[in-house]
Every structure is written in C-alpha cells, then in structure tokens.
Backbone bond lengths (Angstrom), bond angles and torsions (degrees), N, CA, C in turn:
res aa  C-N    CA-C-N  psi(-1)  N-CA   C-N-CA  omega(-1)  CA-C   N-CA-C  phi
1 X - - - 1.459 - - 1.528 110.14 -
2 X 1.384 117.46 138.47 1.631 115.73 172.19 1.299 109.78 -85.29
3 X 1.663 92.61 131.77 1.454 111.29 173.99 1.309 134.15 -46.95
4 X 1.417 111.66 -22.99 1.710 142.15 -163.18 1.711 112.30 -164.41
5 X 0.879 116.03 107.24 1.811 113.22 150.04 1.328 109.01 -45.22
6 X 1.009 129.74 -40.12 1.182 118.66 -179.59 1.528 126.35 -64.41
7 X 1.273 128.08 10.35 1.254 150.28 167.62 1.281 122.10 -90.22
8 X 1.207 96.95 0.81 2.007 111.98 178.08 1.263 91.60 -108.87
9 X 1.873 111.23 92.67 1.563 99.04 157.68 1.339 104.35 -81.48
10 X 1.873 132.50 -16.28 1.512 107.38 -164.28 1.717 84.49 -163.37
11 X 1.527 111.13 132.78 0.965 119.00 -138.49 1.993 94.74 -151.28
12 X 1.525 116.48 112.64 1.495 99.64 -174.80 1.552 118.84 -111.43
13 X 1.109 122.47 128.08 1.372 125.82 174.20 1.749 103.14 -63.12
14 X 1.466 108.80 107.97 1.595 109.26 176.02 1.614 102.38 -87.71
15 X 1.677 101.01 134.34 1.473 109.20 152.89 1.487 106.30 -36.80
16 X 1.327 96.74 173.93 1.866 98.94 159.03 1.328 91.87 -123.22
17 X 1.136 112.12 164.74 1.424 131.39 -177.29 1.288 124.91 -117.05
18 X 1.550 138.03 94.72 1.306 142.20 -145.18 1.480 106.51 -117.89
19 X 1.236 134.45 114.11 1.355 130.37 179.83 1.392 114.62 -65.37
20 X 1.617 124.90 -156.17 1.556 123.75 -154.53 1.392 84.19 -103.44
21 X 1.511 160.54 5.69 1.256 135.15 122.06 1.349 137.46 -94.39
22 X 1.122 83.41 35.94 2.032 120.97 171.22 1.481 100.95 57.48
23 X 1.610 139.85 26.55 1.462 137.84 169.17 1.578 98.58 -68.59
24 X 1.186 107.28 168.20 1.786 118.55 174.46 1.394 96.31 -77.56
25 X 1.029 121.75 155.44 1.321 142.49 -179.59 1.805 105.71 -119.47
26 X 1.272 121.24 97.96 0.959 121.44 175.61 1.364 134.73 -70.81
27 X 1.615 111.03 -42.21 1.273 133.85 170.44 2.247 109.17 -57.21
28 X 1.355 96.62 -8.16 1.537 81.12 -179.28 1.856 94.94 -124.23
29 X 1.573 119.26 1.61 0.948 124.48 167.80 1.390 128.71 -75.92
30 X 1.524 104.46 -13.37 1.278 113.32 162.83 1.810 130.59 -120.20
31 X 1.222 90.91 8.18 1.696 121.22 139.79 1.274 114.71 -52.93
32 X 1.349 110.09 -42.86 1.705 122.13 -154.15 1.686 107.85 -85.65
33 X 1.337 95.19 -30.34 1.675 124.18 -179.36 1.624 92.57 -62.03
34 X 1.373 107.55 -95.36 1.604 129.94 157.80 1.292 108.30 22.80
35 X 1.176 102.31 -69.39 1.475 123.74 -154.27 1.423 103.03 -94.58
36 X 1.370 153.99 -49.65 1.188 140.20 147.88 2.083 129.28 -39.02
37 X 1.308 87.68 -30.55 1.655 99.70 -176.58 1.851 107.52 -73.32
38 X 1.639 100.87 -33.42 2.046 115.37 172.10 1.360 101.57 -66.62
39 X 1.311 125.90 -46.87 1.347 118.49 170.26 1.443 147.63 -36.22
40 X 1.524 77.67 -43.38 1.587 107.26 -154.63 1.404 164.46 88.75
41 X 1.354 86.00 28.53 1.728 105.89 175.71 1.386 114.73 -95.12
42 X 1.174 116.57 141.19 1.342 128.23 -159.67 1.434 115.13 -85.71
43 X 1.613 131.00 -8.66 1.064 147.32 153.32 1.678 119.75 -165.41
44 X 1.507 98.98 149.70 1.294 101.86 172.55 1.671 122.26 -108.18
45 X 0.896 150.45 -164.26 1.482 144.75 -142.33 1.976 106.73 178.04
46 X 1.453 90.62 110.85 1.329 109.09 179.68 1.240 134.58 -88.34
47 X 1.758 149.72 160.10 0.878 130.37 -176.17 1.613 137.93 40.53
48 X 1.480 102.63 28.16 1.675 115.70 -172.70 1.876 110.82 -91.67
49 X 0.935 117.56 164.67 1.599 106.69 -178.03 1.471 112.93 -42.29
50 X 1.377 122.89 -61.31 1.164 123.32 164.09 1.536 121.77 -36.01
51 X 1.057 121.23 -34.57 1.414 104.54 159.57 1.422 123.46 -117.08
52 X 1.543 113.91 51.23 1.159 138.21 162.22 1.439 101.90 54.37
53 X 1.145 122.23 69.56 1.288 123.05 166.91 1.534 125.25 -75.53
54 X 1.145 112.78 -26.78 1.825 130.21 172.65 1.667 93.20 -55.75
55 X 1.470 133.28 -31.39 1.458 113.15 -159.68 1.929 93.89 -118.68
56 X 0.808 127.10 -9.28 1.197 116.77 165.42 1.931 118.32 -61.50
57 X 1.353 112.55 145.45 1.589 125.97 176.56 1.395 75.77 -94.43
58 X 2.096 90.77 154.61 1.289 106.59 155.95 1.461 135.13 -38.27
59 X 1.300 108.48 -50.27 1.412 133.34 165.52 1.250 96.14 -35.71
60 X 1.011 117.45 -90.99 1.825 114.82 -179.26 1.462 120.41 -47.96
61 X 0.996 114.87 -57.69 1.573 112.60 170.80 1.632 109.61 -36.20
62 X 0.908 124.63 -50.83 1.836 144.25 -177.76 1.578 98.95 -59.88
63 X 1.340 116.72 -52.83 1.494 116.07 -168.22 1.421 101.27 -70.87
64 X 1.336 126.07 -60.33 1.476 142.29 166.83 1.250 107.63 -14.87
65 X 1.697 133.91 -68.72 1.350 149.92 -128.96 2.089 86.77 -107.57
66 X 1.200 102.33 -48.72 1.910 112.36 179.47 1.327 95.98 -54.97
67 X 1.094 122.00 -74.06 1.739 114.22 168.96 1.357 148.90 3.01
68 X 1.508 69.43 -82.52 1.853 100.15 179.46 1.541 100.84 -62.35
69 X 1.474 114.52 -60.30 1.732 121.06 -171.98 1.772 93.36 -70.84
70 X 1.058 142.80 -4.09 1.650 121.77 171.95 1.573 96.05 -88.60
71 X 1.672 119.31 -52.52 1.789 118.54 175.77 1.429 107.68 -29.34
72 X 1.413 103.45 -59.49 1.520 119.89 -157.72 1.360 119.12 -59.62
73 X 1.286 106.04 -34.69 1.282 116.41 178.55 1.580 122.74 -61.26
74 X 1.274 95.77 -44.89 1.828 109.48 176.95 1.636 91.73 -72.77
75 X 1.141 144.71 -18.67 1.439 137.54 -165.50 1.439 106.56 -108.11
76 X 1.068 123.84 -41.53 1.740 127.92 170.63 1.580 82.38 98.17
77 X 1.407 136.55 92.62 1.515 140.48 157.88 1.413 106.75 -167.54
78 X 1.232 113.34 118.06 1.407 125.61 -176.00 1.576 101.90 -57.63
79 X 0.913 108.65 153.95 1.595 145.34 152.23 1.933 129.88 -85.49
80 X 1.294 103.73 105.87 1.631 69.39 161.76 1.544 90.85 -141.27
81 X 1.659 111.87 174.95 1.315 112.26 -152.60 1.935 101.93 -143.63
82 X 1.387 87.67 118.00 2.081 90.79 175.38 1.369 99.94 -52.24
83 X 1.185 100.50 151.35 1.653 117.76 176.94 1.756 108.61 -130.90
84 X 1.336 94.23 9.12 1.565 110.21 -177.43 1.394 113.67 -46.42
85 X 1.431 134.31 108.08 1.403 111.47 -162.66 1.962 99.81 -149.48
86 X 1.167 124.07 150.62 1.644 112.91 -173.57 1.230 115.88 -79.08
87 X 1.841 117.07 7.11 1.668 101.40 151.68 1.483 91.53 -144.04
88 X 1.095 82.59 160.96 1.790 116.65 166.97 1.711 109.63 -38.57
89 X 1.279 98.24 -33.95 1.829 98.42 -156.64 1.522 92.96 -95.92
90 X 1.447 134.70 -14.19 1.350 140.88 170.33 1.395 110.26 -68.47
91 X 1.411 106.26 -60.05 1.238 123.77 162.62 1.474 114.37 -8.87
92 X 1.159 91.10 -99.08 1.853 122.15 169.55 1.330 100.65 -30.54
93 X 1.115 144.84 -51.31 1.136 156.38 -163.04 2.264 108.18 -68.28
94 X 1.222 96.94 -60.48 1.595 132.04 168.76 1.703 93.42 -55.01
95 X 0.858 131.83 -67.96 1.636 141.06 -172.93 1.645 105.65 -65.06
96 X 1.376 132.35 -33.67 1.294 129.30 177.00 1.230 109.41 -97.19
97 X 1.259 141.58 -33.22 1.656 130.60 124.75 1.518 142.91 0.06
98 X 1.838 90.03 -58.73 1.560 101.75 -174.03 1.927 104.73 -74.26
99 X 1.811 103.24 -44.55 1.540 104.93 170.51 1.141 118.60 -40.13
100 X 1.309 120.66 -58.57 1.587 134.98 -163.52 1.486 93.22 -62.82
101 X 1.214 149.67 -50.57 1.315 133.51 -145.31 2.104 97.11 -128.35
102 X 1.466 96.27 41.19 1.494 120.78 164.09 1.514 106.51 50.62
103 X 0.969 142.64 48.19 1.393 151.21 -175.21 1.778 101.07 -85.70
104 X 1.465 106.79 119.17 1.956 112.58 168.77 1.506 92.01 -46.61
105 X 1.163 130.37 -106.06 1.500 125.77 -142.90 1.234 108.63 -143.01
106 X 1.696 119.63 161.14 1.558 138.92 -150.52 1.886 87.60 -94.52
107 X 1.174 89.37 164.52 2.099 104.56 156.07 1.462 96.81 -162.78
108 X 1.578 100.84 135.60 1.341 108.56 175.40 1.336 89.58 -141.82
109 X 1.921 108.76 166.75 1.132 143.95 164.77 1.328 128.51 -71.63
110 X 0.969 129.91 117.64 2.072 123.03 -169.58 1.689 90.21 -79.60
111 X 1.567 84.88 125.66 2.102 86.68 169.22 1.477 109.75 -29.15
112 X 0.940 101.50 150.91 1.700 116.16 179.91 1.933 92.50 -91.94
113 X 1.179 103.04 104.30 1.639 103.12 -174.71 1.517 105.75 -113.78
114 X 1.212 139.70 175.61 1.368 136.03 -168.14 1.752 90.64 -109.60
115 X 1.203 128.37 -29.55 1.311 136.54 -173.17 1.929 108.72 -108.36
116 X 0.614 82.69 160.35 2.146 91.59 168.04 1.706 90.59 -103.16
117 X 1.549 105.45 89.40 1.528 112.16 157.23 1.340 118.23 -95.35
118 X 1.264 126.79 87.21 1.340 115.21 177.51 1.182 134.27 -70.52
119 X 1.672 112.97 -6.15 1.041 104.82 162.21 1.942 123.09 -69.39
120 X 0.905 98.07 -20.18 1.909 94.70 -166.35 1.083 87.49 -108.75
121 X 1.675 152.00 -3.75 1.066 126.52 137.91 1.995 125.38 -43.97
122 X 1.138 97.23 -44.47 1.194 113.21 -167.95 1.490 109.46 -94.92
123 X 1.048 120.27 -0.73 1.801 118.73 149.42 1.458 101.46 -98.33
124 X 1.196 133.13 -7.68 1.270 125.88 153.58 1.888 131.97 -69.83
125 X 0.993 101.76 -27.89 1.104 113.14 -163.56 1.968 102.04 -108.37
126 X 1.149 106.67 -13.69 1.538 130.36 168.08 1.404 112.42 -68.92
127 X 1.384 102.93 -57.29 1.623 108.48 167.04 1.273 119.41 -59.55
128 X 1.516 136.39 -7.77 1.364 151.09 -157.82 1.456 85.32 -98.68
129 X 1.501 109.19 -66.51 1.374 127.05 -173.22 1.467 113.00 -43.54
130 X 1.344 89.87 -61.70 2.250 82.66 175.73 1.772 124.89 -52.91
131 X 1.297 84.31 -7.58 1.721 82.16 -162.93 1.378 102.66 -77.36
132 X 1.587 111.17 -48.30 1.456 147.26 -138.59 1.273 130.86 -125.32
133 X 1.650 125.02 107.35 1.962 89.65 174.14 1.564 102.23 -108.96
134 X 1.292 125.47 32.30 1.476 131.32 157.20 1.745 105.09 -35.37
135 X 0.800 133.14 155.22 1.328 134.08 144.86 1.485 128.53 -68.64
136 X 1.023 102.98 125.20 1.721 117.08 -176.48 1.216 112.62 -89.29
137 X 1.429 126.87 113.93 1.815 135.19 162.16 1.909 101.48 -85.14
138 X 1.318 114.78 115.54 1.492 98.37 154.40 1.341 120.95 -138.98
139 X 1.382 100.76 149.93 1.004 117.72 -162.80 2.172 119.11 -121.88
140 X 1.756 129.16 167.50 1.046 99.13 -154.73 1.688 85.94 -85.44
141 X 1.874 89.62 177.71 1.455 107.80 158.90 1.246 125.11 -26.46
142 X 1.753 112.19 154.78 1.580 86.10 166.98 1.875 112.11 -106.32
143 X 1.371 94.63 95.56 1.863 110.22 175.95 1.476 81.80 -153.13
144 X 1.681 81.95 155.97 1.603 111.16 -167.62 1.598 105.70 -104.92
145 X 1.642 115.42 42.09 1.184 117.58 -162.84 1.566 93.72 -137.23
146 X 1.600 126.39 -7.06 1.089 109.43 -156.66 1.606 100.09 -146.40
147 X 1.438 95.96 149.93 2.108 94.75 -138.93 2.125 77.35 -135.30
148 X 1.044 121.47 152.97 1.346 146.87 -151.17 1.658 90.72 -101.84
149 X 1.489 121.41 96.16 1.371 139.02 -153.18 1.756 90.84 -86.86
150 X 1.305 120.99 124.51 1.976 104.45 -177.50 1.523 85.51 -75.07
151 X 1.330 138.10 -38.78 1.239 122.44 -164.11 1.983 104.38 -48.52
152 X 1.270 123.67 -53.32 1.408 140.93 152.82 1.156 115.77 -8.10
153 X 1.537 95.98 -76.73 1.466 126.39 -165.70 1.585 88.89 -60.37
154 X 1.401 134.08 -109.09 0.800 127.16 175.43 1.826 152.85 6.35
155 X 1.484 87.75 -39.32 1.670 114.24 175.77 1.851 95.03 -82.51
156 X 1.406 127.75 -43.77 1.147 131.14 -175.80 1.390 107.52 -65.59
157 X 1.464 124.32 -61.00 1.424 133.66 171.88 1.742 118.85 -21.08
158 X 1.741 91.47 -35.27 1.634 87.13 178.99 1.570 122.12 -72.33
159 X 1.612 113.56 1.60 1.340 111.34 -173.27 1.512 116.39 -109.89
160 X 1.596 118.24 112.48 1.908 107.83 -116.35 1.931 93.45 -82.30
161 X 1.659 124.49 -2.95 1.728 108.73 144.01 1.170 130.92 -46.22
162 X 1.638 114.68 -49.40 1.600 100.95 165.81 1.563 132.86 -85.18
163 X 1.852 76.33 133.69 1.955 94.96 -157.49 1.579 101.39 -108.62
164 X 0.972 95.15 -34.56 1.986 97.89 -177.44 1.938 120.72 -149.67
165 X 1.240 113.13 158.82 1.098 110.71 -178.16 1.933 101.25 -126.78
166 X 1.627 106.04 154.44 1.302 97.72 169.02 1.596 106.84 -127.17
167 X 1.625 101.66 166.69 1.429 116.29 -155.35 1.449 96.67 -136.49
168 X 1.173 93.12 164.42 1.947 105.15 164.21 1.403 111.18 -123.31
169 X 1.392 129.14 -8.72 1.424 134.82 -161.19 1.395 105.34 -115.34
170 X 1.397 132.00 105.51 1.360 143.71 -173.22 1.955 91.20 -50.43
171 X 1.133 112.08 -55.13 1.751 104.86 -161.16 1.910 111.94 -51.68
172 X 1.661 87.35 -35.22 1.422 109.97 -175.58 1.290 110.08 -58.62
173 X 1.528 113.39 -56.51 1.493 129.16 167.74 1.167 120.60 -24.01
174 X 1.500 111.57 -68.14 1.579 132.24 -165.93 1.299 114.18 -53.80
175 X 1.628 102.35 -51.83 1.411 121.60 -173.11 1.909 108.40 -73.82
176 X 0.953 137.39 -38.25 1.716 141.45 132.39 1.227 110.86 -36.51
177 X 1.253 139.03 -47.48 1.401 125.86 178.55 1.662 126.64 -80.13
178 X 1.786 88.45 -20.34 2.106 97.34 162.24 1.114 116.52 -94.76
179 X 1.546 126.90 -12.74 1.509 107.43 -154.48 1.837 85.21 -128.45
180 X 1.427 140.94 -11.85 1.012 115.36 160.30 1.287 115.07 -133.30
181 X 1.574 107.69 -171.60 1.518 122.24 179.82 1.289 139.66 -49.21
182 X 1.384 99.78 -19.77 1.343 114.42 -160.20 1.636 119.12 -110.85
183 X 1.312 114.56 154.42 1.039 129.61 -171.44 0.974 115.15 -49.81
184 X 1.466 153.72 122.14 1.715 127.37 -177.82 1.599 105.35 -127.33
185 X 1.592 105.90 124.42 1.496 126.00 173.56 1.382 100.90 -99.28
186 X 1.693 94.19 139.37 1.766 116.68 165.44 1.461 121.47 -105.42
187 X 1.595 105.02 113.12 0.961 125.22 173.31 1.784 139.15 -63.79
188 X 1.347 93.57 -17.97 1.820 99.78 177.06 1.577 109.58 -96.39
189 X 0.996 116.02 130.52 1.832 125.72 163.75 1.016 93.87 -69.86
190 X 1.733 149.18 -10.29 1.216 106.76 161.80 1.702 126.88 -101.10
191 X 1.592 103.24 26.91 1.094 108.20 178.10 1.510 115.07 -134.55
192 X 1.278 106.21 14.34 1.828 120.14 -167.18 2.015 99.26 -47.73
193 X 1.693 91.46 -65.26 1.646 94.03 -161.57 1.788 97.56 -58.88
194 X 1.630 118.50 -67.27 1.470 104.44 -177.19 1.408 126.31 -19.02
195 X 1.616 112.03 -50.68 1.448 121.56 177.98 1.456 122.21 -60.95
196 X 1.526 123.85 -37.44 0.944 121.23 -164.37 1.736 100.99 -87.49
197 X 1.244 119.79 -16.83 1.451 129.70 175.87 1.280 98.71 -74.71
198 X 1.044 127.91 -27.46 1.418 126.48 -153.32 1.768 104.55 -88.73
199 X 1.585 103.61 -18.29 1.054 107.86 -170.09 1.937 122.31 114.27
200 X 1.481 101.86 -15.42 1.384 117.57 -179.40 1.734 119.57 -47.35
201 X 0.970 146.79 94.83 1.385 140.60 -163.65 1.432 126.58 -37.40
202 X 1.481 114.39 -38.45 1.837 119.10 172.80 1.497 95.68 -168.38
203 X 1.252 88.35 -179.80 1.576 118.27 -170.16 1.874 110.67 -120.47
204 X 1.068 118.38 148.49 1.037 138.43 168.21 1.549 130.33 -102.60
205 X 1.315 120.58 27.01 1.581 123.87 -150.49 1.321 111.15 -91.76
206 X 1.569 96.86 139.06 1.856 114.99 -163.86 1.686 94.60 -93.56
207 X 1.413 113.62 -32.64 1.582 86.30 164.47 1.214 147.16 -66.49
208 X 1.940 107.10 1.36 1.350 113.88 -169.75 1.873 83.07 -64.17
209 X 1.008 115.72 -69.86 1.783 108.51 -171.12 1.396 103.43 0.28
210 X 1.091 124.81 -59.53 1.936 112.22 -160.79 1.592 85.13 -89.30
211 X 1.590 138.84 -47.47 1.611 115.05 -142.06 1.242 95.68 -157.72
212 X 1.450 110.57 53.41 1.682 134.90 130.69 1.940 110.28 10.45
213 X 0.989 97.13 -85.52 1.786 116.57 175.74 1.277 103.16 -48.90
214 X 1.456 139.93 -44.43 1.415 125.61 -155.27 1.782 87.11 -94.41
215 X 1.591 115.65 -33.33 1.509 88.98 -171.18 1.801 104.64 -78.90
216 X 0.888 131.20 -20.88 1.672 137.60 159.77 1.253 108.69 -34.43
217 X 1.606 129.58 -60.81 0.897 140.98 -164.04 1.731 113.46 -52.74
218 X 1.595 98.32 -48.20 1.465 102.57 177.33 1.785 122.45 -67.59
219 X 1.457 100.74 -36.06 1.163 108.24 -160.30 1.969 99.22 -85.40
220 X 1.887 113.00 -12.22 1.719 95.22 148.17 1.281 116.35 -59.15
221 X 1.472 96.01 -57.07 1.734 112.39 -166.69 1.848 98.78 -31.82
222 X 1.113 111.14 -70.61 1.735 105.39 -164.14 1.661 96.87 -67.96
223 X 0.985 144.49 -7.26 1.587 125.91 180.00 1.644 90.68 -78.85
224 X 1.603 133.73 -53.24 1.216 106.54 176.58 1.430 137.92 -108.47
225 X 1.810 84.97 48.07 1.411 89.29 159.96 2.248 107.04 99.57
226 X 1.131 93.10 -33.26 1.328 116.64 -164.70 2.034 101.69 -45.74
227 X 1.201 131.09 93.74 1.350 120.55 -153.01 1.688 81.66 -109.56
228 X 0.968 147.64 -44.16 1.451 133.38 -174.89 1.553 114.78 -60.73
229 X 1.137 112.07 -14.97 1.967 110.11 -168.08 1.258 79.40 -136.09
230 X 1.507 140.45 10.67 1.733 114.71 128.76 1.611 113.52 -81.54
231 X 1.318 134.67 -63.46 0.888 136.20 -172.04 2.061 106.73 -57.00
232 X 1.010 146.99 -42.28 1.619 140.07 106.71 1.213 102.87 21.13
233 X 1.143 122.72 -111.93 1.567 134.15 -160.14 1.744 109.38 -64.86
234 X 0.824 130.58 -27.05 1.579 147.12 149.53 1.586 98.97 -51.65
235 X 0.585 166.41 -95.35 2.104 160.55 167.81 1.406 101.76 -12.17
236 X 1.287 100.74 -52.31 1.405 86.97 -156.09 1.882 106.45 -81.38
237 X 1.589 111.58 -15.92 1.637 109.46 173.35 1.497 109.24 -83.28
238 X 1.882 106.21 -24.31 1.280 84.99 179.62 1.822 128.43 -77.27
239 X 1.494 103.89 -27.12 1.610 107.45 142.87 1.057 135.89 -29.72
240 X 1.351 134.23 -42.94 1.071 150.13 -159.04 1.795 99.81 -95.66
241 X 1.021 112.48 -50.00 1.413 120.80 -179.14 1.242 104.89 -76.38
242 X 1.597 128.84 -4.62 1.880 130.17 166.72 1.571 87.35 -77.09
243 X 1.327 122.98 -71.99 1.086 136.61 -167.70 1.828 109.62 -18.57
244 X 1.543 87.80 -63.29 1.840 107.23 -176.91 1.728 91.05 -62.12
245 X 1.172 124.91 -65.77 1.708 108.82 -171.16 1.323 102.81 102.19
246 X 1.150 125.03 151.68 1.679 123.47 -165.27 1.658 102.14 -119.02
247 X 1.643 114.15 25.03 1.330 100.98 168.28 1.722 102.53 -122.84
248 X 0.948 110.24 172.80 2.004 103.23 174.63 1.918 97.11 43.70
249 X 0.980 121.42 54.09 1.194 138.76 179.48 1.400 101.29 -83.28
250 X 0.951 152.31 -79.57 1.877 139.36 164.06 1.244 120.32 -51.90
251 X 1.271 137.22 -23.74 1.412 116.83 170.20 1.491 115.84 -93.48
252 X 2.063 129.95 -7.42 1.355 130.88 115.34 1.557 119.03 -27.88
253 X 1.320 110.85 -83.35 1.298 112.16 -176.62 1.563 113.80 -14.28
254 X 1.198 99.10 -77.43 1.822 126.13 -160.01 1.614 101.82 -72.90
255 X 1.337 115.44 -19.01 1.565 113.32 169.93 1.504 100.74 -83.12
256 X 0.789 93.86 -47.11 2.313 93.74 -175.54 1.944 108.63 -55.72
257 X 1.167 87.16 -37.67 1.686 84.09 171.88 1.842 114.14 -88.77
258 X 0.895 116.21 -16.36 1.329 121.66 157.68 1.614 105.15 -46.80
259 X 1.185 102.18 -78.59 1.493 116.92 -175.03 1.644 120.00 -47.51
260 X 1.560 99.04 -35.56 1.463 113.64 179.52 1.992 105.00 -70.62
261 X 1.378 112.83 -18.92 1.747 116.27 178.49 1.424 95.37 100.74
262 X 1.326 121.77 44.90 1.719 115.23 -169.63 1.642 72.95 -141.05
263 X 1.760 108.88 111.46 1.162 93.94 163.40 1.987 125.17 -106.13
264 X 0.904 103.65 148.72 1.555 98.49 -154.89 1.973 105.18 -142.18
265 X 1.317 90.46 5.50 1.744 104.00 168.99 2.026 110.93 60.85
266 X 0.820 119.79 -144.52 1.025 111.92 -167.21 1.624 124.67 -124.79
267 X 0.946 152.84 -125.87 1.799 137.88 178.80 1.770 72.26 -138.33
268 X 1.810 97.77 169.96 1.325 123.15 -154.88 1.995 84.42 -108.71
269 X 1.476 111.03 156.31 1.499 104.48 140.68 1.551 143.57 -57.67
270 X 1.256 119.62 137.75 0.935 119.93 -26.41 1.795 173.33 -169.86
271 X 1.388 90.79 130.42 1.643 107.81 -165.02 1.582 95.54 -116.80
272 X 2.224 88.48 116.78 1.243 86.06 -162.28 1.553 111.40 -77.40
273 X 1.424 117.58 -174.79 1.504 126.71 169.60 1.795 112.33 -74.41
274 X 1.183 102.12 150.39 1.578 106.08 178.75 1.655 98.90 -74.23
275 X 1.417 101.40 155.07 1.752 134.23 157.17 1.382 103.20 -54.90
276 X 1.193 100.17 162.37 1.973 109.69 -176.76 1.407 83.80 -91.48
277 X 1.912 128.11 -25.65 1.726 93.40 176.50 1.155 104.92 -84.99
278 X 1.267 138.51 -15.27 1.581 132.15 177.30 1.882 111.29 -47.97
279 X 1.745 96.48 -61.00 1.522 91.75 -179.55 1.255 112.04 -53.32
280 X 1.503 134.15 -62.76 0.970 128.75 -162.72 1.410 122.83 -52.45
281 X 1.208 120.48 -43.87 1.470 133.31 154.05 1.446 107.19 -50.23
282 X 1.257 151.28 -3.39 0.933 148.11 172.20 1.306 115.14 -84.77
283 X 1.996 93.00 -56.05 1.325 112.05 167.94 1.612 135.18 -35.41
284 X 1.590 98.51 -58.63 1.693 102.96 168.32 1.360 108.80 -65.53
285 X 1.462 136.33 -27.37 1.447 122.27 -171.44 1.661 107.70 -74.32
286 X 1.306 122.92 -30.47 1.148 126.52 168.89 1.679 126.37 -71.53
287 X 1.012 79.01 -24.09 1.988 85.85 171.35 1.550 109.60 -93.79
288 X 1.210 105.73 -53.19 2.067 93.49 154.52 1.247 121.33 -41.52
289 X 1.340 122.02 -23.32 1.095 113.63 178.42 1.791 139.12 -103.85
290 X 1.763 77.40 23.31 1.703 92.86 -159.27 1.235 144.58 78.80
291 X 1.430 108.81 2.58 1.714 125.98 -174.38 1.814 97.03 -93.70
292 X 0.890 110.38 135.98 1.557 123.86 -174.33 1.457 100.23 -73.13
293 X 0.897 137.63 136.28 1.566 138.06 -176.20 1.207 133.94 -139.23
294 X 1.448 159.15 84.40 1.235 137.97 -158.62 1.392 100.39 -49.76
C-alpha cells in the first residue's frame, strides 16, 4: 500500500490490450507495466475509461489488476485500479479484489447524479470503506456536465480512505488543492506542466501510453523548478494530443501504438475501429510529428 498519494508525481492510465477474440492479454499487459516503469512513472492505473473499463467482466477486471500488481512488483511501480462499476455491490466486489491481490490504491467515479447529493454519495463511498482500507482516489462521472462539488468533496474527505481526487480542469484543481484535504491529480495532457507549476501534486496522463519519456521529461523539469523545458515539452505534447483529437480517443490511442510495434489489439464495442484511411492519416500525422512509426 502507498504511504502517500502524494508520491504519484506521474501516473498512466494503460489501454488494455485485447487479442483477436477480444480476451485480455496478459502477457502484453505486463509489457505495458515494463514499459511505463523504464520511463519513469511512478504508477500506472488499471481498468480506467481509457482502458475501457465499462466493458470488462469481473473476471477480466481481476485478471487485468493480478497482472499489472504481479509485473509491478518485480519492477517496484505501484498499481492502482478503477473500481468504477454500475452498482455499488460490483464495486465492493472490484475493491475486495484489488486488496486481496495487493493493489496501492482504488479510483472510483461519483454516481453520475442529476443533483450534488451528498448524502448517497457518501453511503456510497462508505460501502467502499467497509470493504477496504486501500486508499480511495475519486474522481467525477464520465459526463461533461458534472464538476467535483467541495461541498461533496469535502463531506467525502471525512471517510479517512479518501485521500485524493482527480480532475481535468486546472481552475477545478486549484480550488481542490486550497480548499480541501486531499491530494489532487491532473487529468488532461493538456494541462500536466501548468498544473504541476501551479503546485498540483501529479498527473494522470493517457498519452504517456505512446510517449512515456516525453511526459517524464516534464514532470523532472517542474520538480526542479526548470519552467522553460516544462513549458518546451508541454507544446510539443500538447501538439501531439491535437494530433490524437479528443474524439475516438482509444481506438487512436491503441492504433498509434499499433503502429509504434506495441501491440495492444483493438477497442471493444462499442467504440468502433478506425478506417485504413483513418490509420494512415494517423500515420503521417505521427511521423510529422517525430514519432517513429512503421
């Protein structure tokens, strides 16, 4: 278990990697480990939207998370694992899983509610608590309607698993990182370096998947201070992340590492597969962009 969240300066949401009868592929799931831990990120993060956690079975979710924490172990890089699940009792289920098979810490989703009920947030997240004393990251739904309430935040904070929440919105960030307890991770690559200047504790970035090293690079740069070769390397990911486009975002993803010799199969239904002109158009945008590419 980690002593502190706050020890995650840089932290990667892994695709999952599904072979040609779409099972998890374990043997390249800890490839995936491997290869973020040479980099240098201090943990990676399982079963998160980005790696399609909505379509994984328990079964898989379990194999996924056993994996990653057996790689990790021989590598020294935490693990932590979404438990994001459409009931409570899955949940619970996902969270006594991750304990049993030594997992650093949980991240879940706050019900997607039409109101900020904090109460049934917080019998939600109670039931997390009985199961578990992992540490809990949570973070909001995934809708673009619903913003991390401190009144919420706060009411949750009192339940002493939850240690941190993550964000994509620098304003959101700031204001979580003054007004409560908790640890606060930034979720957008296009706001990693701002945040970490800003004072933000770590990052969560889904582009480390393709370029591991370049997001490393920034997140030395701001530990000493170094603001010209953060803001530098910050241009050049946030380019890179125009390039990728913020829609069909995993079946990009998982095609770019295709191309990169990282094979990682294709996204589940459903999010469909790219066009042969999509890749290829992908292809030249990535080689314009300096990424080596078959």
């Amino acid at each position: 278990m980690l002593e502190s969240l706050s020890h995650l300066r840089f932290t990667t949401p892994l695709v999952t990697p599904f072979g040609r009868r779409e099972g998890v592929q374990s043997d390249r799931i800890a490839e995936l480990v491997r290869r973020q831990k040479t980099a240098g990120a201090d943990a990676v993060l399982v079963a998160s939207p980005l790696g399609e956690g909505d379509t994984l079975s328990s079964d898989e979710r379990g194999l996924l998370a056993q994996t990653a924490v057996k790689t990790a172990r021989d590598v020294d890089i935490a693990v932590l694992v979404d438990i994001s699940a459409p009931s409570v009792r899955a949940a619970v289920i996902a969270a006594e899983h991750a304990m049993s098979i030594g997992a650093d810490a949980l991240v879940m989703a706050l019900p997607s509610l039409r109101s900020y009920d904090t109460v049934t947030c917080g019998l939600v997240v109670n039931e997390i608590a009985r199961a578990t004393n992992l540490p809990l990251v949570i973070r909001a739904p995934d809708t673009k309607t619903f913003c991390l309430s401190l009144e919420v935040i706060n009411q949750l904070a009192r339940v002493p698993i939850v240690q941190g929440c993550v964000t994509d919105d620098l304003e959101e960030a700031l204001r979580l990182r003054n007004e409560t307890p908790l640890t606060v991770l930034m979720a957008s690559d296009f706001l990693i370096g701002p945040s970490l200047l800003a004072g933000i504790s770590g990052i969560v970035s889904p582009v480390a998947n393709l370029v591991p090293e370049s997001i490393a690079r920034i997140v030395r740069a701001s530990m000493i201070g170094n603001i010209d070769e953060v803001r530098s390397a910050q241009r050049w990911i946030t380019g890179l992340c125009d390039l990728i486009g913020t829609e069909l975002v995993v079946p990009r993803m998982k095609a770019a590492l295709q191309l990169l010799g990282i094979p990682v199969g294709i996204g589940r239904l459903p999010i469909r597969e790219l066009t042969d002109l999509e890749i290829e158009a992908l292809r030249a945008a990535l080689r314009q962009w300096g990424i080596g590419v078959s």
